[in-house]
PyMOL Python script that loads the backbone (N, CA, C, O; Angstrom):
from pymol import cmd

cmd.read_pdbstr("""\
ATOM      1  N   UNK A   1     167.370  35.557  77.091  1.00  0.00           N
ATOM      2  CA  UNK A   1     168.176  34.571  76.401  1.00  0.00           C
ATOM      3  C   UNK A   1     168.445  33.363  77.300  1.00  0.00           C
ATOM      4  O   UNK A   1     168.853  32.246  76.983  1.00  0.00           O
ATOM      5  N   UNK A   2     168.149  33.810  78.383  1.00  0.00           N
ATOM      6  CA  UNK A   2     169.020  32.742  79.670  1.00  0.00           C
ATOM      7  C   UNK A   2     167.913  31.898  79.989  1.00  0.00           C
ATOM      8  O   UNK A   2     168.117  30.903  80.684  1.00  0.00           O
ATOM      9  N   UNK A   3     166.507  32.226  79.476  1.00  0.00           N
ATOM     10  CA  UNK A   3     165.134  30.936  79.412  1.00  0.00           C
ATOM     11  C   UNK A   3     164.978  30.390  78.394  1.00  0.00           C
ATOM     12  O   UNK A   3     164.582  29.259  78.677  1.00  0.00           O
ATOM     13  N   UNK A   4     165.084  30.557  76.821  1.00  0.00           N
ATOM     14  CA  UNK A   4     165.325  29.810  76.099  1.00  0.00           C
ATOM     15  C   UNK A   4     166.648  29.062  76.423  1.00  0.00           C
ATOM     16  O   UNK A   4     166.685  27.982  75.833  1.00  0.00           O
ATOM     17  N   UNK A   5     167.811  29.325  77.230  1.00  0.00           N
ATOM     18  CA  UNK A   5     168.948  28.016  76.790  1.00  0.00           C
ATOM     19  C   UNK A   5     168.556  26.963  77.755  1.00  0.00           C
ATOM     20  O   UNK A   5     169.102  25.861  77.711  1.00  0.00           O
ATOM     21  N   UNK A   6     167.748  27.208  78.522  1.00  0.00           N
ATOM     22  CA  UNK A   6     166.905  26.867  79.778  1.00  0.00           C
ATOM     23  C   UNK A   6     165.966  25.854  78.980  1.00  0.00           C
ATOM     24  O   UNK A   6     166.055  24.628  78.926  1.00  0.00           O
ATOM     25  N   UNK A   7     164.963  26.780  78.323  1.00  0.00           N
ATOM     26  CA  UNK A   7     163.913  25.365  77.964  1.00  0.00           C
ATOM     27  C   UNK A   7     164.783  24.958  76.441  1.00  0.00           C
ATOM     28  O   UNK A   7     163.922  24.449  75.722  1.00  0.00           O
ATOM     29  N   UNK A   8     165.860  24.977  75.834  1.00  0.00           N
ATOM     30  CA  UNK A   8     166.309  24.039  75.196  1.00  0.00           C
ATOM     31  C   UNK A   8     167.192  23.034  75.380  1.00  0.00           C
ATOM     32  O   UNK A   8     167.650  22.126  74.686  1.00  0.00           O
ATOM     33  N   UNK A   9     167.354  23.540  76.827  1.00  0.00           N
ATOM     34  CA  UNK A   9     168.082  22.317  77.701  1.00  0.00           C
ATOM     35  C   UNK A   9     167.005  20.881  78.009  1.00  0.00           C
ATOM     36  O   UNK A   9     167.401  19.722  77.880  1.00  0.00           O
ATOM     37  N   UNK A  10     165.532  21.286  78.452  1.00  0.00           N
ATOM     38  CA  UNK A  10     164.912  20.726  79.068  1.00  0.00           C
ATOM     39  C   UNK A  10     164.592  19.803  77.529  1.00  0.00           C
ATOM     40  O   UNK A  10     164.581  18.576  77.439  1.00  0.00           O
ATOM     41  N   UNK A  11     164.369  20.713  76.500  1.00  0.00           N
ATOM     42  CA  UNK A  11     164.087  19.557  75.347  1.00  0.00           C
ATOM     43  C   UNK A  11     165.185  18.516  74.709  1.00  0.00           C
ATOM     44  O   UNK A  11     164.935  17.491  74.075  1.00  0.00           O
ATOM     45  N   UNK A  12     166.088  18.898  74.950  1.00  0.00           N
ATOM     46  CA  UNK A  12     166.869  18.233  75.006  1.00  0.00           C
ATOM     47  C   UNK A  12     167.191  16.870  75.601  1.00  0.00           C
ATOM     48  O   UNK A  12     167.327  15.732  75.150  1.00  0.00           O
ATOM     49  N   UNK A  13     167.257  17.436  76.777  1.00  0.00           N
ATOM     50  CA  UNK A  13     167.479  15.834  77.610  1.00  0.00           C
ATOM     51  C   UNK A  13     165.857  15.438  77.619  1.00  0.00           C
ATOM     52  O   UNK A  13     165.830  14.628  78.546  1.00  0.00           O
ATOM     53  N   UNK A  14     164.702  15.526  77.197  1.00  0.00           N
ATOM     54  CA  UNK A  14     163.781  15.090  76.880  1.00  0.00           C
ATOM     55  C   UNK A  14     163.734  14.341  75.918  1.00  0.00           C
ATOM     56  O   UNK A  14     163.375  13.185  76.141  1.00  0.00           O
ATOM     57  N   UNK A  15     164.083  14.743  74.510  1.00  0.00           N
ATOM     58  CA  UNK A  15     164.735  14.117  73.337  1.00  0.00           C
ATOM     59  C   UNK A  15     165.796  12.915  73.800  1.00  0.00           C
ATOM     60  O   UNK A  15     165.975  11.821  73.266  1.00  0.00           O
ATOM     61  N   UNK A  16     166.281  13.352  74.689  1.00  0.00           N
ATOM     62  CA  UNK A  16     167.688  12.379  75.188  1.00  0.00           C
ATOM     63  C   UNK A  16     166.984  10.815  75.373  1.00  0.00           C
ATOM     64  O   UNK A  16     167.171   9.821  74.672  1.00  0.00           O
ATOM     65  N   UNK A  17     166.016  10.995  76.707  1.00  0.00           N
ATOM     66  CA  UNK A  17     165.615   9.903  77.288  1.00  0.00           C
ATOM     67  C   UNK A  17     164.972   9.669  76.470  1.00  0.00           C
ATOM     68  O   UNK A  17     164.908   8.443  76.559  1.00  0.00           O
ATOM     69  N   UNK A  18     163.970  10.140  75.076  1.00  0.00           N
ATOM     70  CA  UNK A  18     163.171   8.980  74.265  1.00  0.00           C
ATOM     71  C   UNK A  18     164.300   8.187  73.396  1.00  0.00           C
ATOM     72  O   UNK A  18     164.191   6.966  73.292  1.00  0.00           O
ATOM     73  N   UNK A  19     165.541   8.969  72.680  1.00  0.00           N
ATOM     74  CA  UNK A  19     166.753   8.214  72.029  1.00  0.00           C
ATOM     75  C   UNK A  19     167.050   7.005  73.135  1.00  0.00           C
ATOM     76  O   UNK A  19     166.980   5.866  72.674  1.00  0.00           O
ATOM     77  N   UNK A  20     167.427   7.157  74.773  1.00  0.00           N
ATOM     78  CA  UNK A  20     167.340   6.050  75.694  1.00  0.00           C
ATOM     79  C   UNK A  20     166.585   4.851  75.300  1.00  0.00           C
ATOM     80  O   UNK A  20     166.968   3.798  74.789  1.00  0.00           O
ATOM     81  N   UNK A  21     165.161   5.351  75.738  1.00  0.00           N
ATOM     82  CA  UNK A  21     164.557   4.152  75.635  1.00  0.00           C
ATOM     83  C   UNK A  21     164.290   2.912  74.006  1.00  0.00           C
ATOM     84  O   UNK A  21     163.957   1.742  73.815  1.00  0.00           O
ATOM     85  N   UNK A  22     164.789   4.400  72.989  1.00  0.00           N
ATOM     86  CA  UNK A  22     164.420   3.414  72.120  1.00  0.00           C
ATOM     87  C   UNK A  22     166.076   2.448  71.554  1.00  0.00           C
ATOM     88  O   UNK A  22     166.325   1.601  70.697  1.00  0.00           O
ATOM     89  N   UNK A  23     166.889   3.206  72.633  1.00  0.00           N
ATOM     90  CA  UNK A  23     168.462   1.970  72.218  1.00  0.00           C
ATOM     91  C   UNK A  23     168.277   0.958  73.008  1.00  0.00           C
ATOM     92  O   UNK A  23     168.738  -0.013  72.407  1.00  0.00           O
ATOM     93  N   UNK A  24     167.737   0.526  74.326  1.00  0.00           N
ATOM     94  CA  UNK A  24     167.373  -0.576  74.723  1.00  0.00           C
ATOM     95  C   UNK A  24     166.625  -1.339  74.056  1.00  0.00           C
ATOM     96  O   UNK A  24     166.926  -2.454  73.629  1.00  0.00           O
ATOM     97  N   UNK A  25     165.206  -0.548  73.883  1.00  0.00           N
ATOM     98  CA  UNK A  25     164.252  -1.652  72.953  1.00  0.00           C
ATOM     99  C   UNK A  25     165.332  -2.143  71.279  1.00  0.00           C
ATOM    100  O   UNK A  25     165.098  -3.215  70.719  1.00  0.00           O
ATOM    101  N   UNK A  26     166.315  -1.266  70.791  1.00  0.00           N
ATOM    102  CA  UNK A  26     166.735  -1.710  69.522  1.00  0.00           C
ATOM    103  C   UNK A  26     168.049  -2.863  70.035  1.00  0.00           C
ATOM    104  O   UNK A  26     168.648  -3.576  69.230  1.00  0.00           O
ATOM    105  N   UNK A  27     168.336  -2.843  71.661  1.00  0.00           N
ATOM    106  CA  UNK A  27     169.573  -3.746  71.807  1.00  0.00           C
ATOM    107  C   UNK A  27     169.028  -4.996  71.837  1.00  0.00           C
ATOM    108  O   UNK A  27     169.702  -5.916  71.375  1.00  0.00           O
ATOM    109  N   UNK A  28     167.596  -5.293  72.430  1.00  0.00           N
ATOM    110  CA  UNK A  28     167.133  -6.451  72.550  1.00  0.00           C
ATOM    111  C   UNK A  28     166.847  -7.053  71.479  1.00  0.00           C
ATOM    112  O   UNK A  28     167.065  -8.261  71.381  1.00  0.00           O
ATOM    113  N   UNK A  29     166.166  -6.151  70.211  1.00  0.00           N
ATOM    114  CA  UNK A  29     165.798  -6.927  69.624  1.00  0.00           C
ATOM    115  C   UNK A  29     166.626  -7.598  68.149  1.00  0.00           C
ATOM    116  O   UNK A  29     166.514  -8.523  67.344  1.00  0.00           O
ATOM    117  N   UNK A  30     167.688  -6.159  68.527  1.00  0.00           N
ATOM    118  CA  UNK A  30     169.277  -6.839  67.649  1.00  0.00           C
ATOM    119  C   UNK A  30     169.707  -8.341  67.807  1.00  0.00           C
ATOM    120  O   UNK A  30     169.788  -9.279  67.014  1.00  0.00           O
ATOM    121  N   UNK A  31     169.984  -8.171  69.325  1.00  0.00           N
ATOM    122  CA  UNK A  31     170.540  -9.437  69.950  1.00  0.00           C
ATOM    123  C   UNK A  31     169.443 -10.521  69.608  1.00  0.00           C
ATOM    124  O   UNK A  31     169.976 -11.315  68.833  1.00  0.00           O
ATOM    125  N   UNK A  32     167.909 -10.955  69.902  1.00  0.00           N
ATOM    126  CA  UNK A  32     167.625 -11.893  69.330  1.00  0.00           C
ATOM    127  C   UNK A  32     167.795 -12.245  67.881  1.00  0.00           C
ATOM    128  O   UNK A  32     167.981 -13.391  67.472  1.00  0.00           O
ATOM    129  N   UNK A  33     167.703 -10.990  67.016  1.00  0.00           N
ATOM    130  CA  UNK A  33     167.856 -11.140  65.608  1.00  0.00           C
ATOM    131  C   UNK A  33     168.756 -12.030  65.153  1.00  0.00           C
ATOM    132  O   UNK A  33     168.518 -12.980  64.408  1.00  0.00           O
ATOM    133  N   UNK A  34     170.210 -11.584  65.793  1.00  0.00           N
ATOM    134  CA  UNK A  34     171.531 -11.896  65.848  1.00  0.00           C
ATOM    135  C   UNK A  34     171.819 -13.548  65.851  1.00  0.00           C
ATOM    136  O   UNK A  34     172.509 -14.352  65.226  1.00  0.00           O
ATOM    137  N   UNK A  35     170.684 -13.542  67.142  1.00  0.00           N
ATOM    138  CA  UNK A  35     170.463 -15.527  67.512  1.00  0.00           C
ATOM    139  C   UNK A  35     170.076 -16.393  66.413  1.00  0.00           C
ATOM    140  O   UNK A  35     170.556 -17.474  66.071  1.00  0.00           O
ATOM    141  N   UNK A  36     168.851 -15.528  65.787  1.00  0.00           N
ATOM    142  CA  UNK A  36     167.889 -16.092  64.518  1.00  0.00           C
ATOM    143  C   UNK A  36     169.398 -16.157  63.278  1.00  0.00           C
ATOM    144  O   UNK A  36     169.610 -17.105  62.521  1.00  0.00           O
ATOM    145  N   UNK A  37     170.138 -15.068  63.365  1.00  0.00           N
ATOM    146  CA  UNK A  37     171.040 -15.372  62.233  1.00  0.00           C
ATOM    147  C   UNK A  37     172.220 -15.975  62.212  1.00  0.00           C
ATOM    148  O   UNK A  37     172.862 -16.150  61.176  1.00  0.00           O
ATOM    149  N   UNK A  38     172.653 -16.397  63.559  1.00  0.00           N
ATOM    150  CA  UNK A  38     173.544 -17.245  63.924  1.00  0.00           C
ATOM    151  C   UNK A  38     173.515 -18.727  63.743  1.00  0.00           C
ATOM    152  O   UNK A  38     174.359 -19.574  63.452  1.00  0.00           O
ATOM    153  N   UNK A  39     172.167 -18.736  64.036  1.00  0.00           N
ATOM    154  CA  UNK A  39     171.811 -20.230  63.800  1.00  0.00           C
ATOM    155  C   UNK A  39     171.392 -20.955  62.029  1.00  0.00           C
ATOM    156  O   UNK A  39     171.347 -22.048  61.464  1.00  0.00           O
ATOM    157  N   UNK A  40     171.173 -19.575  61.752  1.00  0.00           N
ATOM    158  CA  UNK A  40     171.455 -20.004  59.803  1.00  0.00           C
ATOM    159  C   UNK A  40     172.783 -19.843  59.222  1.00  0.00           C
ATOM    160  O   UNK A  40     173.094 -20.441  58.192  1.00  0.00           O
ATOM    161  N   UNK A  41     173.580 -19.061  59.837  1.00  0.00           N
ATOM    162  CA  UNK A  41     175.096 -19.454  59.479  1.00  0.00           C
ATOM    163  C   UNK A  41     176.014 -18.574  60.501  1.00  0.00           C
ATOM    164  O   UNK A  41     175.719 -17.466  60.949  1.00  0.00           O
ATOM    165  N   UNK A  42     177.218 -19.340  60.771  1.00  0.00           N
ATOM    166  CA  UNK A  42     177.720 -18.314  61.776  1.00  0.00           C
ATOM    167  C   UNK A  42     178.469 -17.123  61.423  1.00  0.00           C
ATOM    168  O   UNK A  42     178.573 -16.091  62.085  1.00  0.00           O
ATOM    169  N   UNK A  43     178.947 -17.382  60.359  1.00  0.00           N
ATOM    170  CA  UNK A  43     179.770 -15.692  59.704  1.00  0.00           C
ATOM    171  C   UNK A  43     178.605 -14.485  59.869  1.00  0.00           C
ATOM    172  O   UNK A  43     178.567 -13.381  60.412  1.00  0.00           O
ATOM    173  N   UNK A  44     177.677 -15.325  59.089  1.00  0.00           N
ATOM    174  CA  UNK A  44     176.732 -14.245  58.983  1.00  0.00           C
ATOM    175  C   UNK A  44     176.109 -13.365  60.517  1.00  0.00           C
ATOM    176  O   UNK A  44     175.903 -12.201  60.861  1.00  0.00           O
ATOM    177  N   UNK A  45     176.003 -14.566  61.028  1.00  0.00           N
ATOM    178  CA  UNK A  45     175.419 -14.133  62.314  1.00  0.00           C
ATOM    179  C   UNK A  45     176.552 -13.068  63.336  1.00  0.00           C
ATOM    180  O   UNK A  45     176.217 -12.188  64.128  1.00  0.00           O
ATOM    181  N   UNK A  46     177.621 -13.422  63.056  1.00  0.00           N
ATOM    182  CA  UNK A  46     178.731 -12.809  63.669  1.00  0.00           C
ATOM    183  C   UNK A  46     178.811 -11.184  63.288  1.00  0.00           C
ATOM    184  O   UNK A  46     178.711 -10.251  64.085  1.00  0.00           O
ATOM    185  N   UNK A  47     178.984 -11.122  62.079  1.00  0.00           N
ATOM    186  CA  UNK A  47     178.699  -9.733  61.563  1.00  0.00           C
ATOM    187  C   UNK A  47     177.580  -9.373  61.673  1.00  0.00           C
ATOM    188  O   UNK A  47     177.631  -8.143  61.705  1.00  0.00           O
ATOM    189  N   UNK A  48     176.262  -9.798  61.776  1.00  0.00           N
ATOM    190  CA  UNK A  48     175.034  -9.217  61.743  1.00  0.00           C
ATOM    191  C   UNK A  48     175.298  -8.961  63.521  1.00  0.00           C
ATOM    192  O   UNK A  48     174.702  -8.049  64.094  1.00  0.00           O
ATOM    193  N   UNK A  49     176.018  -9.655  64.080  1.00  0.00           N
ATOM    194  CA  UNK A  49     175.894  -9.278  65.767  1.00  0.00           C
ATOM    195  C   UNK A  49     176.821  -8.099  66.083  1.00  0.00           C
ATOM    196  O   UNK A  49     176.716  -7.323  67.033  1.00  0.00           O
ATOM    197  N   UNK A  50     177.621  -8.103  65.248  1.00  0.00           N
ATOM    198  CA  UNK A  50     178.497  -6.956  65.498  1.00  0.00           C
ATOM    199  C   UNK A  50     178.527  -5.940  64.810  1.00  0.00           C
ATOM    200  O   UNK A  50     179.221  -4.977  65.135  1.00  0.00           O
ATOM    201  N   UNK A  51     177.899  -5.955  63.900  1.00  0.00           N
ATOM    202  CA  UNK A  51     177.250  -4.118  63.265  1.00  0.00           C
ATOM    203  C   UNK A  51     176.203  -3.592  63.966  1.00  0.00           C
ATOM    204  O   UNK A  51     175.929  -2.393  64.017  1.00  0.00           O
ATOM    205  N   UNK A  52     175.467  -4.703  64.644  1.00  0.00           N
ATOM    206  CA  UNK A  52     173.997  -4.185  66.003  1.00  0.00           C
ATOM    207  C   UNK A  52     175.061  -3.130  66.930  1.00  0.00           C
ATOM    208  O   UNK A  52     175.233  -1.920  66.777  1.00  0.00           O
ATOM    209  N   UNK A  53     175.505  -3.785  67.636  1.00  0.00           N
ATOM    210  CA  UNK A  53     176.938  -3.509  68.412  1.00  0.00           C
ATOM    211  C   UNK A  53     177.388  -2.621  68.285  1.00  0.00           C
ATOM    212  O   UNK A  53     177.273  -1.957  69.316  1.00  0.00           O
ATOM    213  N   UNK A  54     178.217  -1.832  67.101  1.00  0.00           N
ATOM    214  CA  UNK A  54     178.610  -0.901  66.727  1.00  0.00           C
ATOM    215  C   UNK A  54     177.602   0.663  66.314  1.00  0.00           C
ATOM    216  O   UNK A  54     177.979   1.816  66.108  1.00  0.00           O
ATOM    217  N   UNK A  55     176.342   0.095  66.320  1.00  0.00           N
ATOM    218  CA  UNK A  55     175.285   0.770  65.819  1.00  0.00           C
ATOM    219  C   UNK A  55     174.998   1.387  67.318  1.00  0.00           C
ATOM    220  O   UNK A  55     174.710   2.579  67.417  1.00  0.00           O
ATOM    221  N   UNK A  56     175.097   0.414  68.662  1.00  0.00           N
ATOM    222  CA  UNK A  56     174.659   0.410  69.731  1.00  0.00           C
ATOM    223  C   UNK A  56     175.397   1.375  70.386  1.00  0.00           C
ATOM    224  O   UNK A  56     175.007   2.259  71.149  1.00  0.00           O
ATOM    225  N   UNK A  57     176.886   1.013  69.869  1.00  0.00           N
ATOM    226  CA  UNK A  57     178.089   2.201  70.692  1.00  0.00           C
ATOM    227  C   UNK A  57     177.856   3.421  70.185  1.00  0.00           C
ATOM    228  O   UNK A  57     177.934   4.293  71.051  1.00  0.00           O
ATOM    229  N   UNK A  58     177.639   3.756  69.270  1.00  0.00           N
ATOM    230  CA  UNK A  58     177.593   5.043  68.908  1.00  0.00           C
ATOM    231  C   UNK A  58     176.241   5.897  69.062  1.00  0.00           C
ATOM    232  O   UNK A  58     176.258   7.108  68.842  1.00  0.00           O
ATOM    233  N   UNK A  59     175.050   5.215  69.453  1.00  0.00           N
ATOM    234  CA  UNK A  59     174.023   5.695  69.576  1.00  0.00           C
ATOM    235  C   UNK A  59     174.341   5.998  71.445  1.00  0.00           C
ATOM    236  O   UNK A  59     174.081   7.029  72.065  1.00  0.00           O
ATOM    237  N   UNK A  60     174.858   4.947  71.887  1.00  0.00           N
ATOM    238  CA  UNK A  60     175.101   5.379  73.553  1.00  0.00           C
ATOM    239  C   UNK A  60     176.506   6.600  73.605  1.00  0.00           C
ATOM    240  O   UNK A  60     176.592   7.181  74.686  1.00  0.00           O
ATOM    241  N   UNK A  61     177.483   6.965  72.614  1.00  0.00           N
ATOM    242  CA  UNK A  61     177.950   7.832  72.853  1.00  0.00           C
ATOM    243  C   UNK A  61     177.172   9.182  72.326  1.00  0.00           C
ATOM    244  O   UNK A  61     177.383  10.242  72.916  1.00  0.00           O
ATOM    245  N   UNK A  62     176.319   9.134  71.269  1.00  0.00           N
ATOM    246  CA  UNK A  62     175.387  10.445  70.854  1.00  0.00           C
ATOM    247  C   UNK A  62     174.633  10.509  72.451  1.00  0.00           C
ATOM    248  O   UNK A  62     174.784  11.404  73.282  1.00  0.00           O
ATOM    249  N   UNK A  63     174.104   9.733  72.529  1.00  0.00           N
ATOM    250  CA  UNK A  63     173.352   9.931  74.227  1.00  0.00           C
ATOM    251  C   UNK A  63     174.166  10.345  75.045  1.00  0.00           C
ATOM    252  O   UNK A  63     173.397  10.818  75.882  1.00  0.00           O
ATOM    253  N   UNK A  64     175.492  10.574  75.548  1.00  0.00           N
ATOM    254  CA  UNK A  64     176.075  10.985  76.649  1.00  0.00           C
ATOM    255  C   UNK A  64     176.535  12.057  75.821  1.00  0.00           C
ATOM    256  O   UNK A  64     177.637  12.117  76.368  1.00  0.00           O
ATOM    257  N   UNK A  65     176.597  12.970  74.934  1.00  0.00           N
ATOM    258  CA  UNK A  65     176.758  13.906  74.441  1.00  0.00           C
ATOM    259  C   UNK A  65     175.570  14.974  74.641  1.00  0.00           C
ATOM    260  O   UNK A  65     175.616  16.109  75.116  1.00  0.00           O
ATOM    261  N   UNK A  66     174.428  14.193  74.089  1.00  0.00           N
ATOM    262  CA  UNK A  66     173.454  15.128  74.558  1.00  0.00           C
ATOM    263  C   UNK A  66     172.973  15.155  75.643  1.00  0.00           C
ATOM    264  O   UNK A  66     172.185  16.076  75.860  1.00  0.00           O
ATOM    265  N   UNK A  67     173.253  14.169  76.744  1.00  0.00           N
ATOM    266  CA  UNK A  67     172.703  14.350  78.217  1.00  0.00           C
ATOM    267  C   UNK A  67     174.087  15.535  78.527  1.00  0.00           C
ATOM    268  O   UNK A  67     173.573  16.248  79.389  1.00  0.00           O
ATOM    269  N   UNK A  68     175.156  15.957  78.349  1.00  0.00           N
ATOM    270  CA  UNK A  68     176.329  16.379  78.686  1.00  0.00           C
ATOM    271  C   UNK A  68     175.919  18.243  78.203  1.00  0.00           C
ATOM    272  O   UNK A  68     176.200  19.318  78.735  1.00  0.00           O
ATOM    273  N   UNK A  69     175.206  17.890  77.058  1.00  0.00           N
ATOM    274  CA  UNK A  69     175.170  19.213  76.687  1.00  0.00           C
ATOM    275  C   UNK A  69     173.737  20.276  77.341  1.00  0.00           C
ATOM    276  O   UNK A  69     173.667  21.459  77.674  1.00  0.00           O
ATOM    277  N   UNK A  70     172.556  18.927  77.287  1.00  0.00           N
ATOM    278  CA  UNK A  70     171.388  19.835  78.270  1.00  0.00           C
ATOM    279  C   UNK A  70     171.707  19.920  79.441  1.00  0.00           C
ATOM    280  O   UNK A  70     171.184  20.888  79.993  1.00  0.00           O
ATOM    281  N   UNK A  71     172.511  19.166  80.231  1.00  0.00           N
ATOM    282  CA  UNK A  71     172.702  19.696  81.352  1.00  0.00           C
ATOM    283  C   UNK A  71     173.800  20.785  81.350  1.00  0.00           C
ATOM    284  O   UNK A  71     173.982  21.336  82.435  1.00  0.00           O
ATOM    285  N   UNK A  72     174.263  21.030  80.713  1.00  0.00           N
ATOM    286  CA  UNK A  72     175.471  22.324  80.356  1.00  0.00           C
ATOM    287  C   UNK A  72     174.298  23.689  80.194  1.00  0.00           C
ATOM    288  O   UNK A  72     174.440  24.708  80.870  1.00  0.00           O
ATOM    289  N   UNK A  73     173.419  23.557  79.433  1.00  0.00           N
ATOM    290  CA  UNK A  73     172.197  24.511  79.250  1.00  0.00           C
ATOM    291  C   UNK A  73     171.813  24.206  80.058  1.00  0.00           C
ATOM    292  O   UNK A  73     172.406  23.175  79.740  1.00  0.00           O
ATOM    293  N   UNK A  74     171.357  23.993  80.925  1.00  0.00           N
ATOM    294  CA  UNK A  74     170.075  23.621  82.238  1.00  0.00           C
ATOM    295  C   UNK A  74     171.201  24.599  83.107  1.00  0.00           C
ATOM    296  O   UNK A  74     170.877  25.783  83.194  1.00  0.00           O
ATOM    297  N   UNK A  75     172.248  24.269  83.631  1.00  0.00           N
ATOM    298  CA  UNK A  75     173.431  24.267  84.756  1.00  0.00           C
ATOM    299  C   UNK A  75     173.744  25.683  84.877  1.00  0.00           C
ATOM    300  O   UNK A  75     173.843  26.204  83.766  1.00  0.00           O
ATOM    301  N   UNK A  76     173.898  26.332  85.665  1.00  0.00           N
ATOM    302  CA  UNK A  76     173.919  27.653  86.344  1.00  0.00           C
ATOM    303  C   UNK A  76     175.954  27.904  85.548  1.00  0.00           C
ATOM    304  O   UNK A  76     176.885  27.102  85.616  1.00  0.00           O
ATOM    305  N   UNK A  77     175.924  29.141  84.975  1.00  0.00           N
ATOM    306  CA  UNK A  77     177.772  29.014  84.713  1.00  0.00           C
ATOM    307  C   UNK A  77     178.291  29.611  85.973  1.00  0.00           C
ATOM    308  O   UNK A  77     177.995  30.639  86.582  1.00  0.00           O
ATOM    309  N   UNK A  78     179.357  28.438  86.233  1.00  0.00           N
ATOM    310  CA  UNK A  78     180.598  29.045  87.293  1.00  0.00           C
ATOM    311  C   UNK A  78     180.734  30.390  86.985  1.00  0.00           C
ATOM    312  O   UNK A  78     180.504  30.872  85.876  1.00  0.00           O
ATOM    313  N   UNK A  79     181.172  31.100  88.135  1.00  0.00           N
ATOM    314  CA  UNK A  79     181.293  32.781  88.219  1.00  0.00           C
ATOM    315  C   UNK A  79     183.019  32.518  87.999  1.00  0.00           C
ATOM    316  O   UNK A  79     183.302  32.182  89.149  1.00  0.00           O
ATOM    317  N   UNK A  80     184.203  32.473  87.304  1.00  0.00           N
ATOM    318  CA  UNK A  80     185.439  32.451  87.266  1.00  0.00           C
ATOM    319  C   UNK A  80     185.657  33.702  88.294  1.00  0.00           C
ATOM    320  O   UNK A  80     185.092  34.791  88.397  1.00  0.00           O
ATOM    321  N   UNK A  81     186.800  33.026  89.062  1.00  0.00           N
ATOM    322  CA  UNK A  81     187.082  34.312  90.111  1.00  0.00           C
ATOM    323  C   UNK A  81     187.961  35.200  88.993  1.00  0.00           C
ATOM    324  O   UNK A  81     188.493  34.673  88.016  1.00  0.00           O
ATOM    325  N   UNK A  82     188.035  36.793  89.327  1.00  0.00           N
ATOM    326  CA  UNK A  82     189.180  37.347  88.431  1.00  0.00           C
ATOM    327  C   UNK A  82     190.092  38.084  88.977  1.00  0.00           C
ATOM    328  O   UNK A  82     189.952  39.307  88.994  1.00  0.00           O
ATOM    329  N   UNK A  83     191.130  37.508  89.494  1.00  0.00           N
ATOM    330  CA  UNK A  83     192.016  37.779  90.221  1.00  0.00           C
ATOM    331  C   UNK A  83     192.842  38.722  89.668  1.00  0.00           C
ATOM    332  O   UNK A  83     193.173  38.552  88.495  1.00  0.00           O
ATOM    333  N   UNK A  84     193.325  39.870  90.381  1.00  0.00           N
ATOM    334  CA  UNK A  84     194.466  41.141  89.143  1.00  0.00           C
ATOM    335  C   UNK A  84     196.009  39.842  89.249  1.00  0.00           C
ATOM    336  O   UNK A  84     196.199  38.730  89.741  1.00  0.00           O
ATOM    337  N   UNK A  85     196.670  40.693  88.584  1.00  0.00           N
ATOM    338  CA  UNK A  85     198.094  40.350  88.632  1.00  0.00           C
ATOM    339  C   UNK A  85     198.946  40.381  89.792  1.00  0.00           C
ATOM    340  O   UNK A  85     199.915  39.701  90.130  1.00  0.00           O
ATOM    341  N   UNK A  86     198.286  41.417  90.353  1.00  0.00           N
ATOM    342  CA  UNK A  86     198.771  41.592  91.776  1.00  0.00           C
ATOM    343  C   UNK A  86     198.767  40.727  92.980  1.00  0.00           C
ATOM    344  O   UNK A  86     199.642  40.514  93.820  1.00  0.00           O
ATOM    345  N   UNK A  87     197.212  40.158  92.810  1.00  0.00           N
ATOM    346  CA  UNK A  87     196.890  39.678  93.982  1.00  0.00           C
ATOM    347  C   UNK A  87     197.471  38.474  94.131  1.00  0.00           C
ATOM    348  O   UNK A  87     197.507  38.013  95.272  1.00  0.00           O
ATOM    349  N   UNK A  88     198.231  37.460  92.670  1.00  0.00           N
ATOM    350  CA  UNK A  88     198.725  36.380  92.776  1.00  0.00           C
ATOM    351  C   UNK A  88     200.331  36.045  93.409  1.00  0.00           C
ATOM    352  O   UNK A  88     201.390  36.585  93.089  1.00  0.00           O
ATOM    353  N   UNK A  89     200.125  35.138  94.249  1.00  0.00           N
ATOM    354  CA  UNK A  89     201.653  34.726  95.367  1.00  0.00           C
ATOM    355  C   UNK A  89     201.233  35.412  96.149  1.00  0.00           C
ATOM    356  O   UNK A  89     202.317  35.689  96.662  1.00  0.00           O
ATOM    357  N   UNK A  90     200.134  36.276  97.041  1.00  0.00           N
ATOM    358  CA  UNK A  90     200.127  37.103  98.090  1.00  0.00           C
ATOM    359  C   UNK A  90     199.361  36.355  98.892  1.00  0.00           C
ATOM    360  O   UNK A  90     198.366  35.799  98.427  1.00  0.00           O
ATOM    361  N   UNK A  91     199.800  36.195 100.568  1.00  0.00           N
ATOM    362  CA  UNK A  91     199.469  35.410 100.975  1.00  0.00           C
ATOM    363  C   UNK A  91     197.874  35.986 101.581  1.00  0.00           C
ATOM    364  O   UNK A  91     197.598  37.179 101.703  1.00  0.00           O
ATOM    365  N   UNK A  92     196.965  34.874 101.905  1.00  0.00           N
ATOM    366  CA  UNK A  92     196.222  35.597 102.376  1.00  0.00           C
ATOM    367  C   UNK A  92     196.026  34.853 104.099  1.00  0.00           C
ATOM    368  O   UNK A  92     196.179  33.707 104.521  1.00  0.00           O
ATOM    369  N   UNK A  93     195.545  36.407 104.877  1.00  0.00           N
ATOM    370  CA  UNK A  93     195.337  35.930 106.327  1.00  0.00           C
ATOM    371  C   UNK A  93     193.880  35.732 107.271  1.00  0.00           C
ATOM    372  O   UNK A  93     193.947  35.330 108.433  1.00  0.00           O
TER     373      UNK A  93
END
""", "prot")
cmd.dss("prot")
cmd.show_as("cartoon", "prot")
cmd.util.cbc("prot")
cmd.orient("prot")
């Protein structure tokens, strides 16, 4: 079980970095769009620049979700120490 969460980690942040590259290529070509529609009217262009924008934030927070979660699958789990009831306030030497 512990190599599949393994290689669905790896597809994951694989999946991750192609969602990457394709929010850069979609920021650039928002933002010129944005220019082209600014210059035919500015309301328009304003909202057409700021729904890119909003489209942009939320695609970069889905991306730090899934880089957050394959590396959670990739990542070895902390061993929690398990301390009795006893052993807590006792000093150690």
């Amino acid at each position: 079980m512990k190599i599949l969460k393994i290689i669905a980690g790896y597809i994951l942040l694989f999946f991750t970095g192609f969602i990457t590259l394709a929010t850069v290529k979609v920021f650039f070509t928002s933002f010129m769009d944005a220019s082209v529609e600014f210059q035919k009217s500015k309301s328009d262009g304003v909202a057409y620049f700021l729904g890119g924008m909003v489209v942009i934030v939320l695609a970069v927070l889905l991306i730090k979700f899934l880089w957050k979660t394959g590396n959670k699958l990739i990542g070895k789990q902390k061993n929690a120490s398990l301390d009795s009831i006893d052993d807590i306030g006792k000093v150690e030497s």
